[in-house]
C-alpha positions as CSV (number, residue, x, y, z in Angstrom):
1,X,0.0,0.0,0.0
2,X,1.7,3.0,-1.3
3,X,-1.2,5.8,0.1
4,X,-2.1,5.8,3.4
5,X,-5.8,4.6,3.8
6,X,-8.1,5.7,6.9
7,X,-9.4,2.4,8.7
8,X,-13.0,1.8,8.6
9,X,-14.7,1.8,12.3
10,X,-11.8,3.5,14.1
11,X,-12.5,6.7,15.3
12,X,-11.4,8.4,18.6
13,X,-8.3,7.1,18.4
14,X,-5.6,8.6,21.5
15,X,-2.7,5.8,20.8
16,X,-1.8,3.1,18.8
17,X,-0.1,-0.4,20.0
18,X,1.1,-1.9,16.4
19,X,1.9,-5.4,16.7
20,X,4.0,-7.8,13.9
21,X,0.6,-9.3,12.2
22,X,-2.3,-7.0,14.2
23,X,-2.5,-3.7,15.3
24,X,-4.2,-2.0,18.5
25,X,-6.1,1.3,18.9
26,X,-6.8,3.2,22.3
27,X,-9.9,5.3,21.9
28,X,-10.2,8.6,24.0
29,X,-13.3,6.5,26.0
30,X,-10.4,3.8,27.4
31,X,-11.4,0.8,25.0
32,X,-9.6,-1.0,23.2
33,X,-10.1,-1.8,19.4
34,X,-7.8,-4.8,18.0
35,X,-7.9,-5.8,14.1
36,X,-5.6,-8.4,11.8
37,X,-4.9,-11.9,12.5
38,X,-5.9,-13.6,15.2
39,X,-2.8,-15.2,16.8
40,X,-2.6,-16.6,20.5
41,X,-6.0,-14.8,21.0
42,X,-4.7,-11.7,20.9
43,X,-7.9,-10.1,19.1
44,X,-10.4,-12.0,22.0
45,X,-12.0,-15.3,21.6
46,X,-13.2,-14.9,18.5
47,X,-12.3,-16.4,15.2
48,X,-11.5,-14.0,11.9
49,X,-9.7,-11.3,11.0
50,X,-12.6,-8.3,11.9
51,X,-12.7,-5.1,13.6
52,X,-13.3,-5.8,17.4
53,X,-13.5,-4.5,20.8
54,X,-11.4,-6.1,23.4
55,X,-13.2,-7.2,25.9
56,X,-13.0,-7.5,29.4
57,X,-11.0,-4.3,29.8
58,X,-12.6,-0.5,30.4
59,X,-10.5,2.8,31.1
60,X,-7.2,1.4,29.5
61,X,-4.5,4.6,29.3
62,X,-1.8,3.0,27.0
63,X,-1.5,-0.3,25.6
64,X,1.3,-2.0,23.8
65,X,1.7,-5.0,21.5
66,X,4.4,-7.7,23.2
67,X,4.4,-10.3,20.2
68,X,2.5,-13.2,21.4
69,X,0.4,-11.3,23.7
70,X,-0.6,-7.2,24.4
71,X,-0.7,-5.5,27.6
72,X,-2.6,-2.4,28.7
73,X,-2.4,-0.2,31.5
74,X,-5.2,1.1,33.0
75,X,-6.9,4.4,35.1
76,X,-6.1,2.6,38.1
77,X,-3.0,1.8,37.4
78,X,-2.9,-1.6,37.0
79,X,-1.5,-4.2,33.7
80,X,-4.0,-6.4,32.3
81,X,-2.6,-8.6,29.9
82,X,-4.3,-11.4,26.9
83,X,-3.1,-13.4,24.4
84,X,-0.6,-15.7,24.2
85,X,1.3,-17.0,27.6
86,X,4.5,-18.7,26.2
87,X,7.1,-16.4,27.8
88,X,4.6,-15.7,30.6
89,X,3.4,-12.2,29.7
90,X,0.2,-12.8,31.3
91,X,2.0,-12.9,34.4
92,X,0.6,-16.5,35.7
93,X,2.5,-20.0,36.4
94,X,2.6,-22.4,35.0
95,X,3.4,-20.9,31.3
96,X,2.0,-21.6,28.1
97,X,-1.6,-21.4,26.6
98,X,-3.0,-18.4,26.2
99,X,-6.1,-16.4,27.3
100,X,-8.5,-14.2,24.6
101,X,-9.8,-12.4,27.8
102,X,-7.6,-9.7,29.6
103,X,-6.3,-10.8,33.0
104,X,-4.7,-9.0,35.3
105,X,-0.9,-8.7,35.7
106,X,0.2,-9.3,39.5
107,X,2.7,-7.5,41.4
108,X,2.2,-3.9,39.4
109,X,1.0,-1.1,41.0
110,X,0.7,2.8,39.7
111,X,1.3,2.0,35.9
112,X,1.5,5.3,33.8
113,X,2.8,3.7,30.4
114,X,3.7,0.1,29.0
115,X,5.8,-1.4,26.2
116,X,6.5,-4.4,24.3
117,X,9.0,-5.7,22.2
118,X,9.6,-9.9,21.2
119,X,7.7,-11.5,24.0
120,X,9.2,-9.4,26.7
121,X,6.9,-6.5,28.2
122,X,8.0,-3.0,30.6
123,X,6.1,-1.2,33.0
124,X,6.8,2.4,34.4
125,X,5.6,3.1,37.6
126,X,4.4,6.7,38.3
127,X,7.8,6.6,40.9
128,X,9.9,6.5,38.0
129,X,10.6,2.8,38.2
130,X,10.5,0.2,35.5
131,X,9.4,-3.2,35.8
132,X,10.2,-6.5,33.3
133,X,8.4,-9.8,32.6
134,X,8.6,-12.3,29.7
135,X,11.3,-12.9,27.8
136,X,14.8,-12.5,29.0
137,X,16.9,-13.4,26.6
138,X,20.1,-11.0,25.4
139,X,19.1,-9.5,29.0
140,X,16.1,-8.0,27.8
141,X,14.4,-8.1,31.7
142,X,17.7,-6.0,32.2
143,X,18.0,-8.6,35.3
144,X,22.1,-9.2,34.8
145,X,21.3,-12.6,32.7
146,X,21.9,-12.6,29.1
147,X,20.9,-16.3,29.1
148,X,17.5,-17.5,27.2
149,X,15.1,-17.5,30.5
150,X,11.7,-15.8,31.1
151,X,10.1,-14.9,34.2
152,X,5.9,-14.6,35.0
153,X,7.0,-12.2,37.9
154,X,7.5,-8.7,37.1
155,X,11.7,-7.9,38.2
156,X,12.7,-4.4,38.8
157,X,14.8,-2.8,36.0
158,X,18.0,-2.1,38.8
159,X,20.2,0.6,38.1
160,X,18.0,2.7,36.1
161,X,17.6,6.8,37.8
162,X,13.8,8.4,37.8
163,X,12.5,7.1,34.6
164,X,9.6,9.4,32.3
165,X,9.3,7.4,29.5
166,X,9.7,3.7,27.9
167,X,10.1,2.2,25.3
168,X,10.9,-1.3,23.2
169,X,12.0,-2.9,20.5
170,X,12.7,-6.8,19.8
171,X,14.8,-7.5,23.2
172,X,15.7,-4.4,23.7
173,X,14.7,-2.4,26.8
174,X,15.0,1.9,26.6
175,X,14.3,4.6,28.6
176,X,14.5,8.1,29.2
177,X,15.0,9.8,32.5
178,X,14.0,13.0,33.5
179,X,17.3,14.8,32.9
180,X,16.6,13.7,29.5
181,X,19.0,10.9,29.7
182,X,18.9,7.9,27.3
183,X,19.5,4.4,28.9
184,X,19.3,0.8,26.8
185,X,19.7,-2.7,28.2
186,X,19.3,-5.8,26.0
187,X,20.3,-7.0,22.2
188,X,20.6,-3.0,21.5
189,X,20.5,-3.9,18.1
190,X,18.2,-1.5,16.7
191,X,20.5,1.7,17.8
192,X,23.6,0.1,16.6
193,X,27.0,0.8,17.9
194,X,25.5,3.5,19.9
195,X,23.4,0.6,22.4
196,X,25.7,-1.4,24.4
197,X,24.3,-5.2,24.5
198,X,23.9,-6.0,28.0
199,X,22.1,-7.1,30.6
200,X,22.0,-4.6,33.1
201,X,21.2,-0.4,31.9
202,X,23.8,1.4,30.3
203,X,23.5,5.2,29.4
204,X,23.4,5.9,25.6
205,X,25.9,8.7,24.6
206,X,24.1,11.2,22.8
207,X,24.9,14.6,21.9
208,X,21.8,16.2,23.8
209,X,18.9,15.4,26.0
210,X,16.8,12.9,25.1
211,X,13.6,13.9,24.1
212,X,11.1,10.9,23.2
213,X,12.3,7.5,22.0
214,X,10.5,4.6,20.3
215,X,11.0,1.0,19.2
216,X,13.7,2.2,16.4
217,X,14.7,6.1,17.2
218,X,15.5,8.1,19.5
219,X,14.6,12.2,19.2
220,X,17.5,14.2,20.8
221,X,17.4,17.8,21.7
222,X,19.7,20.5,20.4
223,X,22.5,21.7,23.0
């Protein structure tokens, strides 16, 4: 598709949470809208490739694709999760399966934005913390252990200053703090030689603050 065409039914749309075969659009009223192919239940329990609501889920603030499953915060500040429970992104023991309904993620409290990359999922608490479950290989939980685990259980993101923004990108973990510095932990392969690949959060050099970051760029301020 060469022009950019508007998708039918999706209106009020604050944020989008794009995943590899689906995509995910947060309206302004908190719901959730989910279209594409149905993998691991990501789009509900519902066969086909339609337009739906997700349900289960009410007064969602940001949402973010993690491959085989999505997670949303909500008002309250709480992670619900759905889909697919291979890496345990639904948060729950014993993994595998998966779940078309949201369910709710324990051990996170005060959630103010969420992001996903391949099977791994973040969560930034409004204290400036950032929490890791899923996926851990290429020390994408930013735990210390480049080694091919996963954990259900949310870890803390250790060595990380006050945190404003997240975001992710395959196994790779990054995050801005509020000086406007730019920290990476994981594979680090989508900003090249300028992410270190490692376990544990290193700061990106950069020649100015930091001002937004995504999956594949970073914005940086002039000095």
């Amino acid at each position: 598709m060469a022009v950019p065409e508007r998708v039918p039914g999706v209106t009020g749309v604050a944020a989008m949470g794009p995943g590899p075969l689906n995509a995910f659009a947060l309206r302004g009223d908190g719901r959730v809208l989910g279209w594409g192919i149905n993998l691991t239940d990501v789009l509900g329990d519902r066969d086909g490739t339609r337009l739906t609501t997700i349900d289960g889920v009410r007064g969602v603030v940001d949402v973010a694709s993690a491959g085989g499953a999505v997670v949303a915060a909500t008002a309250d500040g709480r992670v619900c999760a759905w889909g697919g429970n291979a890496h345990g992104l639904l948060g729950v023991e014993p993994r595998g399966g998966q779940s078309g309904r949201p369910v709710l993620v324990r051990g996170l409290t005060d959630v103010v934005q969420v992001a996903g990359g391949s099977d791994v999922a973040y969560a930034l608490g409004r204290d400036g913390t950032v929490r890791a479950w899923g996926r851990g290989a290429s020390g994408a939980l930013g735990d210390g252990d480049r080694s091919d685990h996963t954990s259900a259980r949310p870890v803390r993101v250790d060595g990380l200053p006050a945190i404003r923004r997240i975001a992710a990108h395959g196994l790779t973990g990054y995050a801005i703090d509020t000086s406007g510095g730019l920290w990476a932990w994981g594979s680090g392969l989508p900003l090249g030689d300028h992410a270190p690949r490692t376990g544990r959060p290193v700061r990106v050099p950069l020649p100015g603050p930091a001002l937004d970051v995504s999956g594949h760029h970073a914005i940086v301020g002039a000095k």
